[in-house]
N, C-alpha and C positions, 0 to 999 in steps of 0.2 A: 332831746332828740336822740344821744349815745344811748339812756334807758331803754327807750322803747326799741330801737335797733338791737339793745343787746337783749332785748325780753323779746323778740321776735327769732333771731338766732339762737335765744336757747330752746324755743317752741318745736321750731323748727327740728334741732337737735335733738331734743326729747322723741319728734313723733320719727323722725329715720332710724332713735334709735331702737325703737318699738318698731319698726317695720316688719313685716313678714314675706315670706316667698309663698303664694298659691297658688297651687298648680291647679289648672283648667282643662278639663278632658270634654272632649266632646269627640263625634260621631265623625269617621271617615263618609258615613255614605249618605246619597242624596236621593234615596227613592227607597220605599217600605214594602215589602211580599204580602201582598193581600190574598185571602184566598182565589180559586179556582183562576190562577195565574196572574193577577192582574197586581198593577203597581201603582203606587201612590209618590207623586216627587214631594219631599218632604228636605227636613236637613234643621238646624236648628232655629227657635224664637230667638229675634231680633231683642226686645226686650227679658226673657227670662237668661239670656248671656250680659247684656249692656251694663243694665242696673244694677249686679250685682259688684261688675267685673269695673265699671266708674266709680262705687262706690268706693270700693280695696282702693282704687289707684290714686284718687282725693283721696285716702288717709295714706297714701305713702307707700300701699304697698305694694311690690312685685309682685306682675303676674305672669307665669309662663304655659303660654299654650298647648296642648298636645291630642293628638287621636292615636289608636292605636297602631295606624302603620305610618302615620308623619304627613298624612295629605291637608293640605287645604278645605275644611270644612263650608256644608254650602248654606248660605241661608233660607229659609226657608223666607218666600218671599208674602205669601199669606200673612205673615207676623210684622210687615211692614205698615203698621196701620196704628192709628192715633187712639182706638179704645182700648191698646195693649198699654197706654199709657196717658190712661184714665182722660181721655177726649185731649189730650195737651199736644197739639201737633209740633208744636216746638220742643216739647221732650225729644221727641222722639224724632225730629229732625239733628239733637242735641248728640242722642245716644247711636243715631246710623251715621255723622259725622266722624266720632272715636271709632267705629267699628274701620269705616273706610281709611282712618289715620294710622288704626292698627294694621292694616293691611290683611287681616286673617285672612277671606277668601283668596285672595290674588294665587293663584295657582303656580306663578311665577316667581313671589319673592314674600309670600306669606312665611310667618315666623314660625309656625307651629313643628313642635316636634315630636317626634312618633315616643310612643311610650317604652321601648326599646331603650333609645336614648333617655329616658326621664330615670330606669335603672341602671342605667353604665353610671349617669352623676350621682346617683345614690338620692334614695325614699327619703333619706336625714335632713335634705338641704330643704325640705318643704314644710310648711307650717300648717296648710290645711289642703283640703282638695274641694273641686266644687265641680259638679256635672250639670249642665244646663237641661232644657227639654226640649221638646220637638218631639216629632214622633222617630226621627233619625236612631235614638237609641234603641229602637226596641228591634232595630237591624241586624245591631252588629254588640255597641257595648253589653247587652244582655248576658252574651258568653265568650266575652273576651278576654282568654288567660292572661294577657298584659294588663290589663284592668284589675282583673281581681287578685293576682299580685300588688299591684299596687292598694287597693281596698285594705288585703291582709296589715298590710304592714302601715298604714296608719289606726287600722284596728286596734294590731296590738301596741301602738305607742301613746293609743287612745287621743288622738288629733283630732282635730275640725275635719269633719265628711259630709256635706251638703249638698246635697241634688233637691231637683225641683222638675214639676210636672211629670211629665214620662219621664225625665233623668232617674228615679227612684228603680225605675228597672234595670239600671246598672248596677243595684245590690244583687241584683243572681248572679253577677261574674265570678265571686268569691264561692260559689260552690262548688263543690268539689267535682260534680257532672253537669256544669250549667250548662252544655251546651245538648245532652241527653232529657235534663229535665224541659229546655225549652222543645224541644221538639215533639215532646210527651204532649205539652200543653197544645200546641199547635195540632196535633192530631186529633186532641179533645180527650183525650185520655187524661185522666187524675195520677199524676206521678207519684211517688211516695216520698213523705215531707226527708227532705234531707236533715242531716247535721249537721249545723255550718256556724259560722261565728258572728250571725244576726238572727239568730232562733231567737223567735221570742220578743223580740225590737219592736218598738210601736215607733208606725211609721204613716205617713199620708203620699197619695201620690195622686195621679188624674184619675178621677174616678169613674167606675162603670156607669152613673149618671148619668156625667158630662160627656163621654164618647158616646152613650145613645144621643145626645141633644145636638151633637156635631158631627156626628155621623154620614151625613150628606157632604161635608166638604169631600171625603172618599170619593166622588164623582161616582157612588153604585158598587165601590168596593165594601169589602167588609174584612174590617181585622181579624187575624188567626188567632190571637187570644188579647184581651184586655189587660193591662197592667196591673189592675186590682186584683182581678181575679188571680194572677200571677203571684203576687206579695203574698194573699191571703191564703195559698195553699202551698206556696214554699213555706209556711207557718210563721209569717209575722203579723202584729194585733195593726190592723186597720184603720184610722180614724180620719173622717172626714165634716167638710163642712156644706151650705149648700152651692148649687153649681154657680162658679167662677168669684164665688166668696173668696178670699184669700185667707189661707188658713197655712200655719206653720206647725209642724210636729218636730219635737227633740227628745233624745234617747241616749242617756251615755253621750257617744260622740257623733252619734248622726244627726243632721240636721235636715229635713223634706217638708217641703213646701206643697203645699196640691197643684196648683195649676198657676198662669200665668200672672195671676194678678198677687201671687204670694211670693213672687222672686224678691219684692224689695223687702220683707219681712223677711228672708233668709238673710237676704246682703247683710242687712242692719246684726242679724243674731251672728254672722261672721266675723263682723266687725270687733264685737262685743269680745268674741274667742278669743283673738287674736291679740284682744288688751293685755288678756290675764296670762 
């Protein structure tokens, strides 16, 4: 009985002492600019946040919340459904369980902290970063200076960077004019490909596909620009699988998932980072 207690305590020991700090960025806002005015309430998947973010916390690791101005993030309540994990209603009663524990949403005494705060404590103290999806980011993290500060500086320390579904369009925050290049796009105008420190990165994200195949959840809205088309004319190399296949891209140190059903194949490739 001592053996096995004391081979359980050094397990133990071993994996806190492998533990990492990942920071988790997700979207201040809860509704998308569609064209000729109209809005879509949107905020992030229940499952592409859960699965990856239960995954780190069973190996031990910490995780700290953040948006770019420190609100309470909203869920997107379309994403509360059982073929976001693969027909298993008790998954997914499993994974909205930790989310309510976590408290994230509660507007009141959610933990999340503005990305402000994530650089007063310093880039250093984090091991990897991971931006979920929803269509939430293609609001606000697209060209958010607080973001791609942060981007920058796990770029250059070459860290785990892992987004999934729309999260992939939080790689334009790190340009130099993300927020002139997205506007470009939104007008339908062809910007001119920037210089930036993912030129070049093959990467996956929700594809032009699958937004025509889901396109009616818009309620008759239509997006201002799609996220593929986005990636692929800021000039990075595109790869996709078919719709809602789950498929995982890795690049140096980005890691992008396409769509909802590829979140636990990021989790697990974070996992993996985070050993070595």
């Amino acid at each position: 009985m001592i053996k096995k207690l004391t081979a359980i305590a050094l397990a133990a020991a071993a994996m806190n002492a492998n533990a990492g700090n990942v920071l988790v960025v997700l979207s201040d806002e809860a509704t998308l600019d569609l064209k000729a005015g109209k809005t879509f309430q949107t905020g992030f998947y229940l499952n592409e946040l859960m699965q990856p973010v239960k995954m780190l916390m069973d190996a031990g690791h910490t995780i700290t919340f953040a948006t770019p101005q420190g609100k309470a993030p909203t869920l997107d309540k379309g994403s509360v459904n059982p073929m976001f994990f693969g027909g298993d209603q008790a998954a997914l009663d499993a994974h909205l369980k930790l989310l309510e524990q976590l408290r994230l949403t509660d507007k009141d005494s959610s933990p999340v902290v503005s990305l402000a705060r994530v650089e007063q404590q310093g880039y250093g103290k984090y091991d990897a970063v991971y931006v979920p999806g929803g269509h939430a980011p293609m609001q606000d993290l697209l060209a958010s200076p607080a973001l791609g500060k942060v981007l920058a500086a796990f770029h250059k320390d070459g860290k785990p960077t892992a987004l999934v579904c729309h999260g992939p369009i939080a790689l334009l925050s790190a340009m130099p004019d993300a927020k002139g290049f997205s506007m470009k796009l939104a007008q339908g105008a062809t910007p001119t490909q920037p210089k930036w420190i993912y030129a070049g990165y093959k990467v996956t994200v929700f594809s032009n596909a699958e937004e025509e195949a889901s396109k009616a959840q818009l309620g008759g809205g239509e997006m201002k620009f799609y996220p593929e088309t986005a990636l692929v004319k800021a000039g990075l190399k595109f790869s996709k699988a078919a719709n809602w296949e789950g498929h995982m891209v890795t690049d140096r140190e980005l890691i992008t998932g396409q769509n909802p059903a590829s979140a636990p194949l990021v989790g697990k490739e974070l996992l993996v980072r985070l050993q070595k």
